[in-house]
Kinemage of the C-alpha trace (Angstrom):
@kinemage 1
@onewidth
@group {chain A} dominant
@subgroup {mainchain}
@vectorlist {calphas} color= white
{ca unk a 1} P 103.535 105.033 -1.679
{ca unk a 2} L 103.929 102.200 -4.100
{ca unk a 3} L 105.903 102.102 -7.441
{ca unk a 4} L 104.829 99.911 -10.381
{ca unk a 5} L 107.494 96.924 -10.949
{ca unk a 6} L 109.686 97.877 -13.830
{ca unk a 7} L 108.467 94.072 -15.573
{ca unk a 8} L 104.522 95.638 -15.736
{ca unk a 9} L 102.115 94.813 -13.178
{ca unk a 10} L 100.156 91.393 -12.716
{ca unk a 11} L 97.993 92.855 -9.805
{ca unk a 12} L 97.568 96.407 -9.487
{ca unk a 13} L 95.577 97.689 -6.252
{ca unk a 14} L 94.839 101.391 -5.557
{ca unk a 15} L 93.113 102.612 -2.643
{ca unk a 16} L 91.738 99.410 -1.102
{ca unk a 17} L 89.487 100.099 2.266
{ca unk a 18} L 87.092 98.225 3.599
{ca unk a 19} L 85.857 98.987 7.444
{ca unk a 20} L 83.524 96.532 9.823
{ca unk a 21} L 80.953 99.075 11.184
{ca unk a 22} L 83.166 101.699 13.485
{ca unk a 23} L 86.472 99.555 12.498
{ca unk a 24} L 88.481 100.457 9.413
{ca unk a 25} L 89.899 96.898 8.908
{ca unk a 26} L 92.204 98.251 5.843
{ca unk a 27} L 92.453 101.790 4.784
{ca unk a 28} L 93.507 102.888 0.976
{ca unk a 29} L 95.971 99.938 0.650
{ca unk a 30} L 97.896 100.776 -2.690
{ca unk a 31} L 100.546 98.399 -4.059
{ca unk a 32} L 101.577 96.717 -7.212
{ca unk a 33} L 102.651 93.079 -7.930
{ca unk a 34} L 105.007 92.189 -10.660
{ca unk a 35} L 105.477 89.058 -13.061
{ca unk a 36} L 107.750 86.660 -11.590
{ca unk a 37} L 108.079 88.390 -7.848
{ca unk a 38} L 107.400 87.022 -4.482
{ca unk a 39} L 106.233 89.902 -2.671
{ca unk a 40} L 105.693 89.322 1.145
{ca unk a 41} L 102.740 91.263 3.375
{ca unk a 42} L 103.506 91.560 7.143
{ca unk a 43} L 102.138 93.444 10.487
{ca unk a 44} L 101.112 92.566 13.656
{ca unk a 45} L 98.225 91.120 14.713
{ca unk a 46} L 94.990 92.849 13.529
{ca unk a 47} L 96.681 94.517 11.066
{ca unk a 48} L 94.597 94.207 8.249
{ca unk a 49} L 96.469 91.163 6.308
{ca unk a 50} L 93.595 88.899 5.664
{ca unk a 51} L 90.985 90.999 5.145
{ca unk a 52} L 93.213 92.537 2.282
{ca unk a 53} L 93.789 89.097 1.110
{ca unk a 54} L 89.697 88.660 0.830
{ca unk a 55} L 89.461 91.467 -0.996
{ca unk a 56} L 91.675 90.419 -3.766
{ca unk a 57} L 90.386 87.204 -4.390
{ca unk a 58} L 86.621 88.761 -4.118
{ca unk a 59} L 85.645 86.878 -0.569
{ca unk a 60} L 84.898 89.750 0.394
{ca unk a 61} L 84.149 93.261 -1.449
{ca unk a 62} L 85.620 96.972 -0.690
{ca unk a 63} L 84.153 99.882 0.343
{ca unk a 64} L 86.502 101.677 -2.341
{ca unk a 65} L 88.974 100.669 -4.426
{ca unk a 66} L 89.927 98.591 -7.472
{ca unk a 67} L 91.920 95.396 -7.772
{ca unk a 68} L 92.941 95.162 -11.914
{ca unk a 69} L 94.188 91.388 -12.415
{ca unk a 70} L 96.282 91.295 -15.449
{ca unk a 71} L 94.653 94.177 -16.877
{ca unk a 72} L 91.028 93.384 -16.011
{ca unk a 73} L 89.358 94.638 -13.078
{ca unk a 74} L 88.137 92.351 -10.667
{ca unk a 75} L 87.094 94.110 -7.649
{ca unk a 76} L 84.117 92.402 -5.955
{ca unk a 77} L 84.465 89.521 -8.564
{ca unk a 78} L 83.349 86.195 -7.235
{ca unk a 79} L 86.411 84.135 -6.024
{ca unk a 80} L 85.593 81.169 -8.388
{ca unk a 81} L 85.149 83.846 -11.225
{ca unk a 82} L 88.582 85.185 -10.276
{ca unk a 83} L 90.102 81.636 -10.085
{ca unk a 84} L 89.169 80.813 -13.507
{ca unk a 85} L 91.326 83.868 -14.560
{ca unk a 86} L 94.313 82.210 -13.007
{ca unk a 87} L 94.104 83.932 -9.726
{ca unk a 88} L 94.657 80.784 -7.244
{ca unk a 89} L 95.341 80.859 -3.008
{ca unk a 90} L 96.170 78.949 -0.616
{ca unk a 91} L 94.813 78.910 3.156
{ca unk a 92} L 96.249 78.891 6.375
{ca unk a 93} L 94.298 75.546 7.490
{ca unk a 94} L 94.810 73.135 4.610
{ca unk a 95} L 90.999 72.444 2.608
{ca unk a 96} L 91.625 68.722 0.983
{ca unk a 97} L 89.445 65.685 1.196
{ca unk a 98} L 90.334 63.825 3.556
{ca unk a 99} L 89.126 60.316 2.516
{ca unk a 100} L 90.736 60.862 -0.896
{ca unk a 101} L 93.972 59.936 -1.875
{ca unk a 102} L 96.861 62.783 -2.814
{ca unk a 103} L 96.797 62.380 -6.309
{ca unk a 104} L 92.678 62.476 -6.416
{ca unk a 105} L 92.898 65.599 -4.794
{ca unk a 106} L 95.250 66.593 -7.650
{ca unk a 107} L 93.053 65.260 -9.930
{ca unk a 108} L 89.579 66.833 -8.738
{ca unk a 109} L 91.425 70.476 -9.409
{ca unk a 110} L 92.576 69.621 -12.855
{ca unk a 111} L 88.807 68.439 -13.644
{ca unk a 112} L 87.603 71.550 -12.366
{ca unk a 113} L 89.924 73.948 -14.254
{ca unk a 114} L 89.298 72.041 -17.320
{ca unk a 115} L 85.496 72.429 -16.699
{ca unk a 116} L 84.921 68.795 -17.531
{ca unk a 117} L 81.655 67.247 -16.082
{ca unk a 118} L 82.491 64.445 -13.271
{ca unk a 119} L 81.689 62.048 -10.847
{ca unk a 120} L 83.599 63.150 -8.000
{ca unk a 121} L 84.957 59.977 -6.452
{ca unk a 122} L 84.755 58.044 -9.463
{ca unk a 123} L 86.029 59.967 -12.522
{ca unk a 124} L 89.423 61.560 -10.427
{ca unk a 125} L 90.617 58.016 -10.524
{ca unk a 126} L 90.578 57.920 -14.219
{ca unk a 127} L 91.367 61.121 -15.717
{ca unk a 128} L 94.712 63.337 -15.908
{ca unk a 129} L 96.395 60.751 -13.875
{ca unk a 130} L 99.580 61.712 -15.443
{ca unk a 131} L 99.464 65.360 -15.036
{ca unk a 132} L 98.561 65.015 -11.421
{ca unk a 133} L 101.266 62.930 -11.268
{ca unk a 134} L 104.186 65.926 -12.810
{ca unk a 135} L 102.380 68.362 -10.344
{ca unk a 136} L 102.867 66.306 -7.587
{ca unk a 137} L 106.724 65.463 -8.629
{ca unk a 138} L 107.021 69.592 -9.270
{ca unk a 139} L 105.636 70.077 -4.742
{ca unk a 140} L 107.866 66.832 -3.699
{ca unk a 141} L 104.940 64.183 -3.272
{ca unk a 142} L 104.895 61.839 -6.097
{ca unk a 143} L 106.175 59.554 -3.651
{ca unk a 144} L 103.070 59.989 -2.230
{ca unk a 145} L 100.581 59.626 -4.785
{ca unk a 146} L 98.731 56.335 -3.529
{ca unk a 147} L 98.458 57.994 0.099
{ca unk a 148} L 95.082 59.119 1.753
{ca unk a 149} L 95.399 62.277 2.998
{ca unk a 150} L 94.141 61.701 6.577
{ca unk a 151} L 97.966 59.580 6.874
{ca unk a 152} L 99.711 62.695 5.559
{ca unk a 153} L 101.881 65.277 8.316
{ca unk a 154} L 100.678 68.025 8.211
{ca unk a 155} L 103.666 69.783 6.223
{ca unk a 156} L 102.553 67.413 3.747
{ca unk a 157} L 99.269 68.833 3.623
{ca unk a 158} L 100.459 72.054 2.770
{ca unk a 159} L 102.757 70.689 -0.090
{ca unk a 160} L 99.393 68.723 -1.666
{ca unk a 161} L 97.417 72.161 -1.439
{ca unk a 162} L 100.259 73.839 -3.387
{ca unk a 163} L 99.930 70.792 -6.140
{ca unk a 164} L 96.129 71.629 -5.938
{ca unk a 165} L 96.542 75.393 -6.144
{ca unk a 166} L 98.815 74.842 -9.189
{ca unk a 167} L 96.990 72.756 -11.178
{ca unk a 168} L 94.576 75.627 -12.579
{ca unk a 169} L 97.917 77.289 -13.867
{ca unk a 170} L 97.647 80.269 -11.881
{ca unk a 171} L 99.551 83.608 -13.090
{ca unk a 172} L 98.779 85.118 -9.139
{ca unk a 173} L 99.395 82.896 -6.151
{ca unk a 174} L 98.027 84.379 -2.683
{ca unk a 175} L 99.506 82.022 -0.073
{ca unk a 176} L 97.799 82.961 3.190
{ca unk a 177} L 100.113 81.851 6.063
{ca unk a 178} L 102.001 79.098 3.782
{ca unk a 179} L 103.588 77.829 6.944
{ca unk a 180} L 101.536 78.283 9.408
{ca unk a 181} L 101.915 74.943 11.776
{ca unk a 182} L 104.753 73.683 10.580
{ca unk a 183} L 107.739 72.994 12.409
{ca unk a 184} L 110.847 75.610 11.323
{ca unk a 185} L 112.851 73.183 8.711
{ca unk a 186} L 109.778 72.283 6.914
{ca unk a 187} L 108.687 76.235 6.781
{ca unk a 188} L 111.750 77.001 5.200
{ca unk a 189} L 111.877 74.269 2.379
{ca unk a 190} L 107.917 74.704 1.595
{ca unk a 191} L 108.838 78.781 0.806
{ca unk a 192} L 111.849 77.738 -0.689
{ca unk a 193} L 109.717 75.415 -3.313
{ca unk a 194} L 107.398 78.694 -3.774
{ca unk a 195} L 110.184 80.523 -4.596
{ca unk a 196} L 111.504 77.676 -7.517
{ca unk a 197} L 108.084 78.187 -8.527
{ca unk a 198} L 107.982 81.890 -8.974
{ca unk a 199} L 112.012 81.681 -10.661
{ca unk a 200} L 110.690 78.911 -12.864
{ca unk a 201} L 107.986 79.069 -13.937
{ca unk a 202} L 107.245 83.012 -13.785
{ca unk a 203} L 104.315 82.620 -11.218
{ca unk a 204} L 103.791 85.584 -9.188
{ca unk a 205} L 103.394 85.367 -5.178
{ca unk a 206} L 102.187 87.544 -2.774
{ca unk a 207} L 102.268 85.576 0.970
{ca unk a 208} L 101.696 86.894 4.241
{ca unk a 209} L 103.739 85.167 6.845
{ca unk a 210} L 104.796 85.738 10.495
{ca unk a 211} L 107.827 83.724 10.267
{ca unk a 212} L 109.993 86.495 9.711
{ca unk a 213} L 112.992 84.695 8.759
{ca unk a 214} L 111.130 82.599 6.292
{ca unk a 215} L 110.093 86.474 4.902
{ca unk a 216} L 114.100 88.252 4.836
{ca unk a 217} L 115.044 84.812 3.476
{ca unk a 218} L 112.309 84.276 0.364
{ca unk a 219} L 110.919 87.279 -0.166
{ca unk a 220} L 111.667 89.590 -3.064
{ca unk a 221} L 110.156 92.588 -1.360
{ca unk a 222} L 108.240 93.449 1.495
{ca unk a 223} L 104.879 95.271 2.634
{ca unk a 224} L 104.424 96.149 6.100
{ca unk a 225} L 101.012 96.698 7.186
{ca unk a 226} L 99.967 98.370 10.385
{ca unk a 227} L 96.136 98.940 11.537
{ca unk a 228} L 95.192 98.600 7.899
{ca unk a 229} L 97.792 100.964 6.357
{ca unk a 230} L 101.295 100.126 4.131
{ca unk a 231} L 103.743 102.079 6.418
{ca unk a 232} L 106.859 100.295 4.908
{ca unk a 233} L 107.655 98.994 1.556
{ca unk a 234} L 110.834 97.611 0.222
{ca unk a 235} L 114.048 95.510 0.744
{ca unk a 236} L 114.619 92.871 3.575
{ca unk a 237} L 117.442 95.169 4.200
{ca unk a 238} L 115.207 98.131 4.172
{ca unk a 239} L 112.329 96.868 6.191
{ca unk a 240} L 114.673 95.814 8.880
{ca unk a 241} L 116.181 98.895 9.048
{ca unk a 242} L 112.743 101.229 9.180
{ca unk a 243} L 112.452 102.578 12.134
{ca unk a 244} L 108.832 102.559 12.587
{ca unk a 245} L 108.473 99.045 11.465
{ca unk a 246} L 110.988 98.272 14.217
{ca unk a 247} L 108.615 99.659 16.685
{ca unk a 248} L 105.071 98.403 15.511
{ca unk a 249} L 106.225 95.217 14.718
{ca unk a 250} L 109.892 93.888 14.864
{ca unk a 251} L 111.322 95.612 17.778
{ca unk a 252} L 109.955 93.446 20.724
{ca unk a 253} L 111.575 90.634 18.942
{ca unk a 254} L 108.554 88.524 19.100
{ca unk a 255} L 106.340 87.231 16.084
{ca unk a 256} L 103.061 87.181 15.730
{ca unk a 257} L 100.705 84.027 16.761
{ca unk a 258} L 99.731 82.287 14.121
{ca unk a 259} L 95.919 83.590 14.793
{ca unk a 260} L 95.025 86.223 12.090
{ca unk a 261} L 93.197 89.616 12.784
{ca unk a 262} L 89.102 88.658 13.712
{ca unk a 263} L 87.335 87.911 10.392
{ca unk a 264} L 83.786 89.141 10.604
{ca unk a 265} L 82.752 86.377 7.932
{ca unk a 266} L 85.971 85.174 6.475
């Protein structure tokens, strides 16, 4: 039921299932991604959201289907293989070191996506200090820089992992519950940053989100999925106007919990 963006596809995904013994998680999931467009997935709980999102990134491979990344197809491709292509994500419980500070966090990820041998808590103090540093300017954090992130908030946190998630250049960003945790104001300014992001610098997003003003706000366009199938695509407008989306998913006037569908082993 999907239509290619008129700007050419950066992710294409036809007919995407996978199922968990008698339970089909996601069922022929079709959509295409765009350069330059924050595209938002939604549905109620157990919908089929994350395990999508493992699929793409290749945490997890499909029954059928093919994910094509850029023009190459990746389906079942090994998330670190994928990440080297530029495909980056984000997670909805922050993964940073702790006992590091921000900008060594930083500085471990541009290490690793310049495949330069390392010390790990010796050579992130020397090298690409001043890169670190832009990305860190580019999330709001240079201020920052000298911190240890057990002392950060946590809407901190998910600024840093943005920095981090950045720093291998990514063309495809999957943000995986960007906001989950954080207090509404915070939510709001951390989507607004991904959407600078996507404007300029011609990143492409695809987020899945149960704040659903954060979604009619940001969002360029929207996928609705419902016990692993796209029933609605389009518009803020349009999605809040389907009927059926009002009644699987918007009409109770209650959002999701910030728990994701059960995740066999993801």
């Amino acid at each position: 039921m999907s239509t290619t963006p008129a700007d050419g596809p950066v992710l294409e995904v036809s007919g995407l299932s996978k199922s968990f013994g008698g339970n089909h998680a996601v069922r022929e999931v079709s959509f295409a991604l765009g350069a330059s467009e924050l595209l938002a997935l939604i549905g109620p709980n157990g919908a089929g959201k994350t395990t999508c999102f493992n699929m793409l990134n290749g945490q997890l491979r499909p029954d059928r289907g093919r994910v094509v990344f850029c023009g190459r197809d990746i389906t079942g491709m090994r998330p670190r293989e994928a990440w080297r292509l530029g495909l980056g994500r984000t997670f909805q419980i922050t993964a940073t070191f702790p006992s590091m500070t921000v900008i060594e966090n930083v500085q471990i990820a541009l290490i690793s996506h310049e495949r330069k041998s390392y010390e790990l808590f010796s050579a992130a103090r020397r090298q690409g200090r001043a890169e670190a540093e832009a990305l860190l300017d580019r999330v709001g954090m240079a201020g920052a820089a000298d911190r240890h992130c057990a002392e950060l908030a946590y809407g901190d946190l998910k600024r840093l992992e943005l920095a981090v998630a950045l720093a291998n250049r990514p063309r495809l960003l999957l943000m995986d519950e960007p906001t989950a945790g954080m207090a509404p104001a915070a939510r709001v300014e951390l989507m607004a940053l991904a959407a600078r992001i996507v404007a300029e610098e011609g990143v492409s997003i695809l987020f899945t989100e149960h704040d659903m003003d954060v979604v009619f706000r940001h969002a360029h366009r929207i996928l609705v999925l419902n016990r692993g199938e796209i029933i609605a695509e389009g518009s803020a407008e349009a999605i809040r106007a389907d009927a059926r989306v009002r009644e699987v998913y918007l009409g109770g006037g209650t959002q999701e919990p910030g728990a994701e569908e059960a995740r066999p082993h993801a």
